[in-house]
N, CA, C and O of each residue as an XYZ file, in Angstrom:
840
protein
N       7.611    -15.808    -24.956
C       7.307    -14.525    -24.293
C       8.233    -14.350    -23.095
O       8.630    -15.133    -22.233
N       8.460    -12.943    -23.352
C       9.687    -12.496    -22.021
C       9.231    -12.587    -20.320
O       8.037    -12.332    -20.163
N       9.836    -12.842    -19.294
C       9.417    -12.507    -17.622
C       8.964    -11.432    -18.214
O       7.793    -11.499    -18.590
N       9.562    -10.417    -18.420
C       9.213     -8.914    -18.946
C       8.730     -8.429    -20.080
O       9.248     -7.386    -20.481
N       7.560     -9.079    -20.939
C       7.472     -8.683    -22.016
C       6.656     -7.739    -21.932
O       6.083     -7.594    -20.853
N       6.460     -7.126    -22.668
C       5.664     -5.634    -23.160
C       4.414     -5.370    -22.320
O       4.109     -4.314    -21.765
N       3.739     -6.546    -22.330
C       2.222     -6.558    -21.660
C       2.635     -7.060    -20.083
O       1.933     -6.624    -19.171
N       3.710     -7.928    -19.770
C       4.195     -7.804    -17.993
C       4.726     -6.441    -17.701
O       4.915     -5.992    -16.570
N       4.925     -5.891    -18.711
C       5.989     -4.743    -18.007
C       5.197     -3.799    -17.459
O       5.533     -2.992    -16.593
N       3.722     -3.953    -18.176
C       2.572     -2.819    -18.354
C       2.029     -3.297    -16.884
O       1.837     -2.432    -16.030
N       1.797     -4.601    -16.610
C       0.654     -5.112    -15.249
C       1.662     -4.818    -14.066
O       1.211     -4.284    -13.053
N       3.458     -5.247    -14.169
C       4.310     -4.723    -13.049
C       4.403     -2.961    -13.009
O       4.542     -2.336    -11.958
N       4.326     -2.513    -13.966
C       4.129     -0.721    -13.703
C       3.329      0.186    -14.079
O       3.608      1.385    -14.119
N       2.167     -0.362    -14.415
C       0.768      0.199    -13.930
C       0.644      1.034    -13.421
O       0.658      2.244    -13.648
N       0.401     -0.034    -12.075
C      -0.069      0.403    -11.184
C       0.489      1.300    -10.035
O      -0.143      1.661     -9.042
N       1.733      1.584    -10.331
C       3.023      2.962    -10.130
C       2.299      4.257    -10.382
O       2.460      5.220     -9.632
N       1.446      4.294    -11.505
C       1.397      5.983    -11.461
C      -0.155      5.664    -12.160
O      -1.198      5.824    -11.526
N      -0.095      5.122    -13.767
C      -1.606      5.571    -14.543
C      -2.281      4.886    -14.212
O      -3.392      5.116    -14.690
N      -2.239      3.501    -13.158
C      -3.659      2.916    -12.554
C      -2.907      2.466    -11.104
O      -2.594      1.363    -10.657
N      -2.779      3.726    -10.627
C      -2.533      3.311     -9.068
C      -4.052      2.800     -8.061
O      -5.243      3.091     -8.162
N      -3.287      1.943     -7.133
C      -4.817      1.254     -6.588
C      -5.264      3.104     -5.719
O      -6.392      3.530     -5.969
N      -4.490      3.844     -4.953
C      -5.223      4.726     -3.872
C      -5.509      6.084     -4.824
O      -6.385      6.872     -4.466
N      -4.977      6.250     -5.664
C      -5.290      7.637     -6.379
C      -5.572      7.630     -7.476
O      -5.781      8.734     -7.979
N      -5.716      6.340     -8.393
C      -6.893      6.330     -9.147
C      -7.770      5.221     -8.994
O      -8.658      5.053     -9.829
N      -7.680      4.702     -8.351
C      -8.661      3.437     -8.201
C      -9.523      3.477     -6.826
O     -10.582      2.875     -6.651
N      -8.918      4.234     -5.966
C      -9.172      4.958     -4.734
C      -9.691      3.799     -3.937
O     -10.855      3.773     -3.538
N      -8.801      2.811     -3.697
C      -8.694      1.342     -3.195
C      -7.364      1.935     -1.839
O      -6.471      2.776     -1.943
N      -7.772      1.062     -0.671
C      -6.687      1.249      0.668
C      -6.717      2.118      0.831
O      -5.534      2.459      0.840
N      -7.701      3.505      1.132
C      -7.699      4.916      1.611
C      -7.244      4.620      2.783
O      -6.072      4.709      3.150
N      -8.522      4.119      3.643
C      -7.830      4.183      5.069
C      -6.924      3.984      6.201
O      -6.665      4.578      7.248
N      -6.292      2.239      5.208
C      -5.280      2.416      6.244
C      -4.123      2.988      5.413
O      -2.920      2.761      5.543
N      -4.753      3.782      4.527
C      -3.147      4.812      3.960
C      -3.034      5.949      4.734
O      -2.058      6.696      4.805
N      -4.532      6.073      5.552
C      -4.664      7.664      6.575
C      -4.272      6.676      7.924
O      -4.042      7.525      8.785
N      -4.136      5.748      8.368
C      -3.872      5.092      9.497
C      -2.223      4.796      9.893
O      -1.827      4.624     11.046
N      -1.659      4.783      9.093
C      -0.220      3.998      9.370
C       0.262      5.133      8.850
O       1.311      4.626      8.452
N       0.362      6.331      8.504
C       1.356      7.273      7.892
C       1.719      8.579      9.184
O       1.883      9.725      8.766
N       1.789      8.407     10.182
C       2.162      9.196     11.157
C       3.464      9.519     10.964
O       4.035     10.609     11.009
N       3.924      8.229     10.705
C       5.626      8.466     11.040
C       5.798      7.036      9.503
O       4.998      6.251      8.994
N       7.499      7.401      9.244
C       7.661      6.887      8.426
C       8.066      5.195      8.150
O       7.556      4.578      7.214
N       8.837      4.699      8.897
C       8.961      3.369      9.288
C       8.193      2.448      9.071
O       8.437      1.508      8.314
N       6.470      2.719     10.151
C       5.257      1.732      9.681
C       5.104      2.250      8.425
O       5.412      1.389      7.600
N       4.786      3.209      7.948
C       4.701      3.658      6.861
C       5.226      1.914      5.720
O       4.641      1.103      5.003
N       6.381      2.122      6.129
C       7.136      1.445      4.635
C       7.218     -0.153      5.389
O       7.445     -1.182      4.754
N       7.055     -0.108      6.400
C       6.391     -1.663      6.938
C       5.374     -2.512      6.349
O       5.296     -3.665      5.925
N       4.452     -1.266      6.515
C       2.685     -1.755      6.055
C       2.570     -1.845      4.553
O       1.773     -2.511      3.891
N       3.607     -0.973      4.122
C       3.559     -0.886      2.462
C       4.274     -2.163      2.035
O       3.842     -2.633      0.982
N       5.542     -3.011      2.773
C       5.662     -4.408      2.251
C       5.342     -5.147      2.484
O       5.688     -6.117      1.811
N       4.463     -5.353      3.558
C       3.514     -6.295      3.992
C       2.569     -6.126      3.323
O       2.497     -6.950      2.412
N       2.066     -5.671      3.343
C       0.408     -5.254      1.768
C       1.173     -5.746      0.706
O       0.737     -6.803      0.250
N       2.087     -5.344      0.220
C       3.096     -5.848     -1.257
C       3.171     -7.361     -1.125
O       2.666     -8.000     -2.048
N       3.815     -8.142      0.043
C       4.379     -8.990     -0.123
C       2.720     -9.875      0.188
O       2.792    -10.647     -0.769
N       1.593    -10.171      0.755
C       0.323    -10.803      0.695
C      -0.533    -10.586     -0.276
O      -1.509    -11.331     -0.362
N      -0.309     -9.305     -1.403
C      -1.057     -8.947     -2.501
C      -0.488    -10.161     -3.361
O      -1.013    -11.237     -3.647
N       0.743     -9.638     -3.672
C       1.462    -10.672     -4.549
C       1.682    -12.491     -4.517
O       1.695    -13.246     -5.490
N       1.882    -12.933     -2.654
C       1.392    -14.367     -2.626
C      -0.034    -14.967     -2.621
O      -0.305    -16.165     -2.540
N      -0.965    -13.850     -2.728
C      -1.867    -14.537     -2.777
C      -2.611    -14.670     -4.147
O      -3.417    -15.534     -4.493
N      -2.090    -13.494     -4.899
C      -2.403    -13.372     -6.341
C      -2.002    -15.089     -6.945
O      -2.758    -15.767     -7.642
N      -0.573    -15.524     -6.433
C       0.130    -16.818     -6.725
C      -0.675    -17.687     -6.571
O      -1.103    -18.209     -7.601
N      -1.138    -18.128     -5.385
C      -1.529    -18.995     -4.661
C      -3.403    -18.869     -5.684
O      -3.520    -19.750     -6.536
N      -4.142    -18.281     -5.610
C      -5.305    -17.970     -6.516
C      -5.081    -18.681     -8.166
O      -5.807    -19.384     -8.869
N      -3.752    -18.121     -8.339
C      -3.897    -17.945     -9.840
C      -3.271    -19.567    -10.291
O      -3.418    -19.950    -11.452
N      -2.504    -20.532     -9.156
C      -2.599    -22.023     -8.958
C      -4.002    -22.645     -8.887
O      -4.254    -23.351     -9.863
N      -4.413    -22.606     -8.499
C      -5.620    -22.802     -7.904
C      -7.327    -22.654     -8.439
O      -8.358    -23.261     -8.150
N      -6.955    -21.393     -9.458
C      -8.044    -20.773    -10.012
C      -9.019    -22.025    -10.395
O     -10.216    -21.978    -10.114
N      -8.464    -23.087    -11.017
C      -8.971    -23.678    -11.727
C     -10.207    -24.898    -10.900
O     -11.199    -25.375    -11.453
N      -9.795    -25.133     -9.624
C     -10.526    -25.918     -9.080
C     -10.994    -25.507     -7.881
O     -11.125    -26.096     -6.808
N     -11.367    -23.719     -8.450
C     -12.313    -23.715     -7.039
C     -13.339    -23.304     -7.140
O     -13.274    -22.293     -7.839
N     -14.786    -23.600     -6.687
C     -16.353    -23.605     -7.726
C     -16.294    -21.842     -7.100
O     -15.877    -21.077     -6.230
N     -16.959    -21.978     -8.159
C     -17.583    -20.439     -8.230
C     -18.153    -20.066     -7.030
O     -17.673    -19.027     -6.575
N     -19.014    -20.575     -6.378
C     -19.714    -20.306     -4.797
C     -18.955    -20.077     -3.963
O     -19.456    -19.306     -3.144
N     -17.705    -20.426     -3.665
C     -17.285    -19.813     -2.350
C     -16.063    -19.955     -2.855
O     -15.305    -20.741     -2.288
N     -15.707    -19.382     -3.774
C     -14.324    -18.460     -4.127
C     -13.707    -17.450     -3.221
O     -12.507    -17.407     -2.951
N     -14.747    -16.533     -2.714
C     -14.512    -15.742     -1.882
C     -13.885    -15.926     -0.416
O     -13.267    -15.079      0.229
N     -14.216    -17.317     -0.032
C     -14.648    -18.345      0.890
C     -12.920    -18.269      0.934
O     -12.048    -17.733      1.617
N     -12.997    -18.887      0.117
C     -11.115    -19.261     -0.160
C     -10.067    -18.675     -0.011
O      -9.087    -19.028      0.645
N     -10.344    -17.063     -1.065
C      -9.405    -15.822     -1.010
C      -9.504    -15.275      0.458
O      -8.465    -14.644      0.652
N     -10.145    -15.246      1.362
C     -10.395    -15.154      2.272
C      -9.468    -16.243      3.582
O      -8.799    -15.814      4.522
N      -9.699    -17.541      3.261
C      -8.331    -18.463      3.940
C      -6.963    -18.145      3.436
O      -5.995    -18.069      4.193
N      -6.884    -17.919      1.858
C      -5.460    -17.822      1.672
C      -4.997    -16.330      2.264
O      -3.885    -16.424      2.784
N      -5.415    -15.301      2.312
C      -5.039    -13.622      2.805
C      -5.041    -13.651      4.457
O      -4.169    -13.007      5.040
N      -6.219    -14.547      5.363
C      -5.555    -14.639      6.169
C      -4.584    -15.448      6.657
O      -3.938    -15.239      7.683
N      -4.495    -16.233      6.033
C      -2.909    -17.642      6.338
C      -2.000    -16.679      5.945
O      -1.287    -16.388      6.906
N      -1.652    -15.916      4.722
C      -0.913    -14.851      4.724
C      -0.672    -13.688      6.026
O       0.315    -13.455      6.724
N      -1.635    -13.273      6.002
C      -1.955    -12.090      7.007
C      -1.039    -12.711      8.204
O      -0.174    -12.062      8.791
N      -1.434    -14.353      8.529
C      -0.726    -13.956     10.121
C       0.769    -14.405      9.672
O       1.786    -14.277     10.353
N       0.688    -14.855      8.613
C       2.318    -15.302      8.830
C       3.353    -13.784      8.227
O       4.579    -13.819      8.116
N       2.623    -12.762      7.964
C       3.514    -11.983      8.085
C       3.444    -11.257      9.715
O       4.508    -10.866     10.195
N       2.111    -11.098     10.547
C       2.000    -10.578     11.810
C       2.763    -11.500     12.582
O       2.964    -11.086     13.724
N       3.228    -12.558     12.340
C       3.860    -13.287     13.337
C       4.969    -13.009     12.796
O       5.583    -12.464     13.714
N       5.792    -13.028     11.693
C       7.290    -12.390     11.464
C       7.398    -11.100     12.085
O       8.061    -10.988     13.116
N       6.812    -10.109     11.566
C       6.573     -8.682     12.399
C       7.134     -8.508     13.833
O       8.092     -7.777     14.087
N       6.344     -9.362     14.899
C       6.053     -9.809     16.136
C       7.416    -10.248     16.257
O       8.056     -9.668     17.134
N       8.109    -11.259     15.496
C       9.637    -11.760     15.933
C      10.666    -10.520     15.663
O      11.607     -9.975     16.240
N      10.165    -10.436     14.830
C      11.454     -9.709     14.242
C      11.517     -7.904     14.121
O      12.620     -7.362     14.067
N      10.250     -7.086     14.088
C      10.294     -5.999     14.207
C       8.878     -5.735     14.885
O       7.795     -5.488     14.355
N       9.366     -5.916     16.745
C       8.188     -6.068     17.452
C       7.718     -4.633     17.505
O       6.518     -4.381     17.394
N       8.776     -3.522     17.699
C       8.400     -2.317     17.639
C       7.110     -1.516     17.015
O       6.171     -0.851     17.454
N       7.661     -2.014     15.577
C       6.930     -1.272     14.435
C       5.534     -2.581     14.833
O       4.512     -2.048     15.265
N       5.490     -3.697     14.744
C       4.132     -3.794     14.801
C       3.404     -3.773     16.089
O       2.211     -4.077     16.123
N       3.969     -3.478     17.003
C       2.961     -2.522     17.789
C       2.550     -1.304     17.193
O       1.379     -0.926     17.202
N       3.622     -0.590     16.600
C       2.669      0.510     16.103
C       1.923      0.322     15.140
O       1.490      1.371     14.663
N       1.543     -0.731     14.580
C       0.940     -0.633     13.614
C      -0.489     -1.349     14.065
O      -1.527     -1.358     13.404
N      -0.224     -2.051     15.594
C      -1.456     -3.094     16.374
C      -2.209     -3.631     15.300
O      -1.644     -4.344     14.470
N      -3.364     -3.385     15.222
C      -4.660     -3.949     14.588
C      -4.777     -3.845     12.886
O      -5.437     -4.444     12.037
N      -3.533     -2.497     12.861
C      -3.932     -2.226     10.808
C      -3.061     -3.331     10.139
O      -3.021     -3.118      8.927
N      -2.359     -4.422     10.491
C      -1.555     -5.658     10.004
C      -2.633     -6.302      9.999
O      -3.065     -6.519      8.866
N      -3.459     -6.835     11.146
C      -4.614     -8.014     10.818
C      -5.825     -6.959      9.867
O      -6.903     -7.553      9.861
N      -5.891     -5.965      9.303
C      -7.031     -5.646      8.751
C      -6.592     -5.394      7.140
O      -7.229     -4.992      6.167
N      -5.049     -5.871      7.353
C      -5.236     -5.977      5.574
C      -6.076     -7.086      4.669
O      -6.304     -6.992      3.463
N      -6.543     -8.333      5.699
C      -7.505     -9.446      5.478
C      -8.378     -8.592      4.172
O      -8.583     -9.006      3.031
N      -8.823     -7.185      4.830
C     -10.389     -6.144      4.620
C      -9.268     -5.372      3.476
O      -9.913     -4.597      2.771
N      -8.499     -5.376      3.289
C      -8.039     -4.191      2.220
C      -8.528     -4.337      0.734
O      -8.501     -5.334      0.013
N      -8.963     -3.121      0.489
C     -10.259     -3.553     -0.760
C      -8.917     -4.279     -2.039
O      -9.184     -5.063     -2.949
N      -7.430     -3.670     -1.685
C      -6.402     -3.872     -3.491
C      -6.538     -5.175     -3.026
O      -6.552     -5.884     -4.032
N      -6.641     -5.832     -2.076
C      -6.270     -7.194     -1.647
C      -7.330     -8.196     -2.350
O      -6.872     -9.054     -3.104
N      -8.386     -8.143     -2.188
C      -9.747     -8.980     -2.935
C      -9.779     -8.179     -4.479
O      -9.806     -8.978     -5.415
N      -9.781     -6.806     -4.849
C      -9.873     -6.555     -5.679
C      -8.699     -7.127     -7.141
O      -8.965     -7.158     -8.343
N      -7.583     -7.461     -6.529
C      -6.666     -8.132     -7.160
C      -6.960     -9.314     -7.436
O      -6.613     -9.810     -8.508
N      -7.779    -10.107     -6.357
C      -7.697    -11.585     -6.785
C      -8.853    -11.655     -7.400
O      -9.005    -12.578     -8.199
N      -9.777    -10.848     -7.212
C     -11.067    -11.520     -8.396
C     -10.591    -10.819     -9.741
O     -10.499    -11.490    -10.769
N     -10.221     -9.151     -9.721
C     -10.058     -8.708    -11.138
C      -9.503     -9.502    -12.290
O     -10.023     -9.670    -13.393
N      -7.849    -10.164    -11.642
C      -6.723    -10.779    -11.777
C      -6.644    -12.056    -11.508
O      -7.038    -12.895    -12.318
N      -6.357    -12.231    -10.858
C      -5.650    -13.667    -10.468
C      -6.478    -14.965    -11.199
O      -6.133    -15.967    -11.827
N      -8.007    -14.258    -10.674
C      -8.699    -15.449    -11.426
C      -8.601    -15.397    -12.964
O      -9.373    -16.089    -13.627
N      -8.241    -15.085    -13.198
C      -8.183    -15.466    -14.923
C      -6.974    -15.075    -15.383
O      -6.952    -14.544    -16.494
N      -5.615    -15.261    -14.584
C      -4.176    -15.033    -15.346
C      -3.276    -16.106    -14.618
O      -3.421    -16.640    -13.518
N      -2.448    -16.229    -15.436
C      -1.341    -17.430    -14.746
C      -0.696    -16.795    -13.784
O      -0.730    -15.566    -13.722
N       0.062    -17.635    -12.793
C       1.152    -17.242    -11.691
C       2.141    -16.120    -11.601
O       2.483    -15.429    -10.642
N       2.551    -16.124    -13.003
C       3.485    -14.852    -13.258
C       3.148    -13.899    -13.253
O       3.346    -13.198    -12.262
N       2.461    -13.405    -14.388
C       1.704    -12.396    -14.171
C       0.774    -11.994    -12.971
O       0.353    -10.864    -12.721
N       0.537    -13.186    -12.267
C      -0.284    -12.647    -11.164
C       0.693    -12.382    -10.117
O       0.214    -11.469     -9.445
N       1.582    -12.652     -9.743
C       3.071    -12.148     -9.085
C       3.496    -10.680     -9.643
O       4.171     -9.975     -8.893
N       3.192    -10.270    -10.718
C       3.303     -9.300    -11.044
C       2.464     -7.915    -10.772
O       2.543     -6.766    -10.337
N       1.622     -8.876    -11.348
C       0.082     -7.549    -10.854
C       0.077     -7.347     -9.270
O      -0.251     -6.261     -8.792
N       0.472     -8.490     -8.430
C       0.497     -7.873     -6.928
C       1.645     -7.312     -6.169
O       1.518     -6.765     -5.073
N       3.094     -7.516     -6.977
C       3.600     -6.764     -6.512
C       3.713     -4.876     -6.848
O       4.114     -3.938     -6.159
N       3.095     -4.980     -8.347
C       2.766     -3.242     -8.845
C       1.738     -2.369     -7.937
O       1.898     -1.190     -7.622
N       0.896     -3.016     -7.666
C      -0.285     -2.889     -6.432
C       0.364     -2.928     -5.611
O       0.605     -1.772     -5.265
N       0.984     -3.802     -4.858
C       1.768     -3.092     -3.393
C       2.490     -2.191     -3.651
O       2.392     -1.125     -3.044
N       3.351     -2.380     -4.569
C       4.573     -0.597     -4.585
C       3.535      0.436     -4.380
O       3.450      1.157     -3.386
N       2.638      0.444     -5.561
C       1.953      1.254     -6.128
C       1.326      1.895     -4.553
O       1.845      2.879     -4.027
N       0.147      1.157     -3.941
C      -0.383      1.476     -2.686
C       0.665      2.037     -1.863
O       0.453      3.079     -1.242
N       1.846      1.402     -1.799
C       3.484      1.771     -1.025
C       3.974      3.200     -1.240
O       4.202      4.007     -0.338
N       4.116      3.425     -2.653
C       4.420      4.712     -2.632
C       3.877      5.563     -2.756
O       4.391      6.477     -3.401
N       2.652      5.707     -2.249
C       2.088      6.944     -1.814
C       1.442      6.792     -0.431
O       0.383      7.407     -0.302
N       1.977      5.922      0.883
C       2.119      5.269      2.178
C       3.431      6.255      2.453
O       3.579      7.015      3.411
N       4.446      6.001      1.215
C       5.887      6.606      1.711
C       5.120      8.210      1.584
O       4.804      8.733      2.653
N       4.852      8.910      0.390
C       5.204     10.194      0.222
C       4.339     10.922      1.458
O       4.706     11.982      1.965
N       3.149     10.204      1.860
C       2.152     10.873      2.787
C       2.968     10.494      4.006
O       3.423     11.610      4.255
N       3.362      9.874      4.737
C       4.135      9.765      6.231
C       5.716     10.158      6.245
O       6.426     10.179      7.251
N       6.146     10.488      4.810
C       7.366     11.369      4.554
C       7.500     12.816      5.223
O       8.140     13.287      6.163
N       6.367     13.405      4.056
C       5.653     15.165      4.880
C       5.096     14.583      6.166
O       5.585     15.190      7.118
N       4.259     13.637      6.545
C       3.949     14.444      7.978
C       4.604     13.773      9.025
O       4.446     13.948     10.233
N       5.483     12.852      8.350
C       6.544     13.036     10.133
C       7.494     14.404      9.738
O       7.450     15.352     10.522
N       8.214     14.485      8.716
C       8.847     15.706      8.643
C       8.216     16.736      8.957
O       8.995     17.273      9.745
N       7.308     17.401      8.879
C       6.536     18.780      9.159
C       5.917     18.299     10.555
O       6.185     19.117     11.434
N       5.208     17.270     10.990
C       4.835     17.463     11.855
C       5.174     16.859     13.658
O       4.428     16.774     14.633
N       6.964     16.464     13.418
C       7.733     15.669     14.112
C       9.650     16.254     13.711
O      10.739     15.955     14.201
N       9.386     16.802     13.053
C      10.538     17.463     13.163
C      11.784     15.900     12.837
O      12.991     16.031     13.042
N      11.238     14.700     12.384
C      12.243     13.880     12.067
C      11.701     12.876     10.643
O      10.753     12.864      9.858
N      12.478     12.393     10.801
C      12.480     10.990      9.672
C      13.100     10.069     10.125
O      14.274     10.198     10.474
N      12.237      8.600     10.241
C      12.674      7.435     11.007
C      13.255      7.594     12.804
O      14.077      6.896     13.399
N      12.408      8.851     13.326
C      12.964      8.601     14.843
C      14.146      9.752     14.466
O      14.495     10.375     15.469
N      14.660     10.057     13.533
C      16.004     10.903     13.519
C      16.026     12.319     13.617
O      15.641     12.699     12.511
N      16.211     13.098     14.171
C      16.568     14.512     13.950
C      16.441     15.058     12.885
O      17.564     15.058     12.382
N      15.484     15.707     11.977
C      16.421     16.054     10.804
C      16.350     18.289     11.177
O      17.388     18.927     11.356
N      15.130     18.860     11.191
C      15.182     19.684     11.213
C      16.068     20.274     12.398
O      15.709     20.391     13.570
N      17.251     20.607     11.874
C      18.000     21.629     12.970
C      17.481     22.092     14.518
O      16.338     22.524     14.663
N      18.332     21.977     15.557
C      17.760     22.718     16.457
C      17.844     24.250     16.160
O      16.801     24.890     16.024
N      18.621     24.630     16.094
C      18.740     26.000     15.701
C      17.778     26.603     14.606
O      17.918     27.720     14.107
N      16.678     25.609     14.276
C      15.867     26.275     13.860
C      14.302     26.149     14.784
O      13.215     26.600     14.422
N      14.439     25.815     15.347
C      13.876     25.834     16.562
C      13.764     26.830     17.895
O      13.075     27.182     18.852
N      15.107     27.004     17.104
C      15.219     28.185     18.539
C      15.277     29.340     17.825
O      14.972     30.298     18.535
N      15.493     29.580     16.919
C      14.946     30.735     16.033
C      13.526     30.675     16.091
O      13.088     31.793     15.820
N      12.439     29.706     16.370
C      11.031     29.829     16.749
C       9.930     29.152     15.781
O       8.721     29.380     15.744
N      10.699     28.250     15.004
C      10.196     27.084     14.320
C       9.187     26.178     15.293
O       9.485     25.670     16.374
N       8.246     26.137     14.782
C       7.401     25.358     15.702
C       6.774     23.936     14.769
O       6.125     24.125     13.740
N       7.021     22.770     15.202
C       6.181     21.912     14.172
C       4.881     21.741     13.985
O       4.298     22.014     15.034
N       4.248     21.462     13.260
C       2.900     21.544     12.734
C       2.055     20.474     13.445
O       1.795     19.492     12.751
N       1.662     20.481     14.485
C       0.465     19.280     15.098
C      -0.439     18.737     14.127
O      -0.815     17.572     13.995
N      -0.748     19.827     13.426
C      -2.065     19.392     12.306
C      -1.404     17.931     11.400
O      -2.039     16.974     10.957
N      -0.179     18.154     11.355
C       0.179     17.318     10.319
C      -0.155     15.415     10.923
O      -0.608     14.441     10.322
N       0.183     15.551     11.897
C       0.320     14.325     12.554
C      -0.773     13.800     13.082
O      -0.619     12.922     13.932
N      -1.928     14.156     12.757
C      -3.514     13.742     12.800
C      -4.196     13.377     11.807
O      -4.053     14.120     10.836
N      -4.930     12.465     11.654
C      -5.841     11.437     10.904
C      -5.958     12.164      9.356
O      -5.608     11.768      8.245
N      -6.793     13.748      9.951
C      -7.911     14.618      8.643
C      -6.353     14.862      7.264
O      -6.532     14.875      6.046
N      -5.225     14.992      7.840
C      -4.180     15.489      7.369
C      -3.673     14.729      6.545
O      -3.054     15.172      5.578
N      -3.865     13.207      6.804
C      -3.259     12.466      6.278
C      -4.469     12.607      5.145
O      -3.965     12.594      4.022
N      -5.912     12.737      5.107
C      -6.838     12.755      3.384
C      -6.079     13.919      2.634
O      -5.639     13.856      1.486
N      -5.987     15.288      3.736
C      -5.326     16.064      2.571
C      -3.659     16.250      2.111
O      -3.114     17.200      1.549
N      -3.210     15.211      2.492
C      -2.177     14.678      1.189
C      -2.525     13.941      0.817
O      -1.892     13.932     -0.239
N      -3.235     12.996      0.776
C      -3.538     12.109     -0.185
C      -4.421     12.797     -1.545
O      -4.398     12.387     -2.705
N      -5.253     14.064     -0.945
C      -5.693     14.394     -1.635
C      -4.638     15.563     -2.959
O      -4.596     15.503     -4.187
N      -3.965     16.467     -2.014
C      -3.257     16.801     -2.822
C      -2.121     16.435     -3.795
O      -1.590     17.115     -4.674
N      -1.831     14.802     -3.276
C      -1.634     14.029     -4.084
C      -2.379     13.911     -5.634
O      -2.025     14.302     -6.746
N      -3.539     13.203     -5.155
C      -4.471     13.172     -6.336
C      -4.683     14.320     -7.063
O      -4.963     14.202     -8.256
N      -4.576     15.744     -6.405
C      -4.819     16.497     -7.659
C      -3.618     16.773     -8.669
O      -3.880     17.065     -9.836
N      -2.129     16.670     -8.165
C      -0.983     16.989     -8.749
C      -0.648     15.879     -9.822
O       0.067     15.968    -10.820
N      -1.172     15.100     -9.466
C      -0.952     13.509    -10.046
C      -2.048     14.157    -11.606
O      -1.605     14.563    -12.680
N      -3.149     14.069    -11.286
C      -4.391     14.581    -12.254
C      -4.269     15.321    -13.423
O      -4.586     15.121    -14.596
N      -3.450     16.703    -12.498
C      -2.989     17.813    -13.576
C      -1.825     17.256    -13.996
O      -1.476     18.079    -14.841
N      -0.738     16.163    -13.973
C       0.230     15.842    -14.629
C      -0.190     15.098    -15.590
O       0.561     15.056    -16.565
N      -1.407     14.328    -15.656
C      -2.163     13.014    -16.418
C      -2.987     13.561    -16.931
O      -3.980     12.896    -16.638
N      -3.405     14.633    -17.738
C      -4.829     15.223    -17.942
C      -5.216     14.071    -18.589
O      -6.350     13.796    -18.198
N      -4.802     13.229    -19.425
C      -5.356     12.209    -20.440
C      -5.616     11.181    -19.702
O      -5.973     10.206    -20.363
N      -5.556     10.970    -18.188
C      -6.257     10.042    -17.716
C      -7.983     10.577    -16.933
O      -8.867      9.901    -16.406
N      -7.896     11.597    -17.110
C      -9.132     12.070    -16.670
C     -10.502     12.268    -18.361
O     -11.722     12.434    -18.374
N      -9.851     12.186    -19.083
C     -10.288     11.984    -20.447
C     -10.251     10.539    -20.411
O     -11.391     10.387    -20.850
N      -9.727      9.051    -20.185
C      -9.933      7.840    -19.934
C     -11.343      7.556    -19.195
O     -12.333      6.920    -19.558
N     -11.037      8.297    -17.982
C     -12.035      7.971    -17.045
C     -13.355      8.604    -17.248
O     -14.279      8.368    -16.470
């Protein structure tokens, strides 16, 4: 059997569009409405969620075998936070900026429902590979729709992308005003939401699944 065979190709791109964890599984809502102000944390938080989904799926799916049923949880719980800080402490060295902005939503991916929901669905009952797989489709997956929601509302409601200029001054002074609404909490459900409905009407046959 291939790294990529037919049934890996399905658990690595999944979870991209017909079983995404936030818009159909409706897993990591909140800190997808928390970190999407601006775009940067945005795609910070989205590889940090990627990169602890996926080592811990590893680390579980080693392991599965000798850990009693009673405090499994117990466990996934030591391995996500031994994860957790050793990416908040890279963060901290190396891009102190962004995790200040991101303060407290780095230590609360511990609580992120794709995070436990991966390792009991998955991990416990699939080998290493595949479980490397299934957590990195789940992080993109959660990731790219982190990117498309803090895409629109730093653009509409910041007039940039990554800190940069993009909308013209001269349209500004023609009397362009940016959108405040965008760059507040409620704004960030309704893209996510209008996400979910565009996504829906493109998939009608997943609403016939469900």
């Amino acid at each position: 059997m291939g790294l990529l065979s037919g049934k890996n190709k399905e658990i690595l791109l999944g979870p991209l569009s017909r079983n995404n964890p936030v818009i159909i599984q409706m897993l990591g809502i909140c800190s997808a409405l928390a970190v999407t102000a601006k775009l940067e944390p945005a795609i910070v938080m989205a590889l940090s969620v990627t990169a602890v989904v996926a080592f811990a799926n590893v680390i579980i799916s080693l392991i599965r075998n000798t850990i009693p049923n009673r405090i499994r949880i117990i466990v996934q719980l030591v391995v996500v936070a031994a994860l957790v800080t050793v990416v908040s402490e890279f963060l901290k060295a190396f891009a102190y900026d962004v995790s200040k902005q991101l303060s407290v939503f780095i230590g609360l991916i511990i609580t992120n429902c794709i995070l436990m929901g991966r390792l009991e669905a998955f991990a416990l009952g699939n080998g290493p590979w595949p479980s490397f797989l299934d957590g990195i489709g789940n992080g993109l997956g959660y990731g790219i729709i982190l990117v498309i929601v803090a895409f629109f509302r730093e653009l509409l409601g910041s007039g940039t992308l990554f800190g940069y200029q993009i909308i013209p001054q001269a349209v500004y002074d023609a009397g362009y005003v940016n959108n405040g609404l965008m760059i507040m909490p409620p704004m960030a459900l309704i893209c996510v939401a209008v996400i979910i409905w565009v996504h829906r009407s493109r998939n009608k046959d997943l609403q016939e699944e469900n």
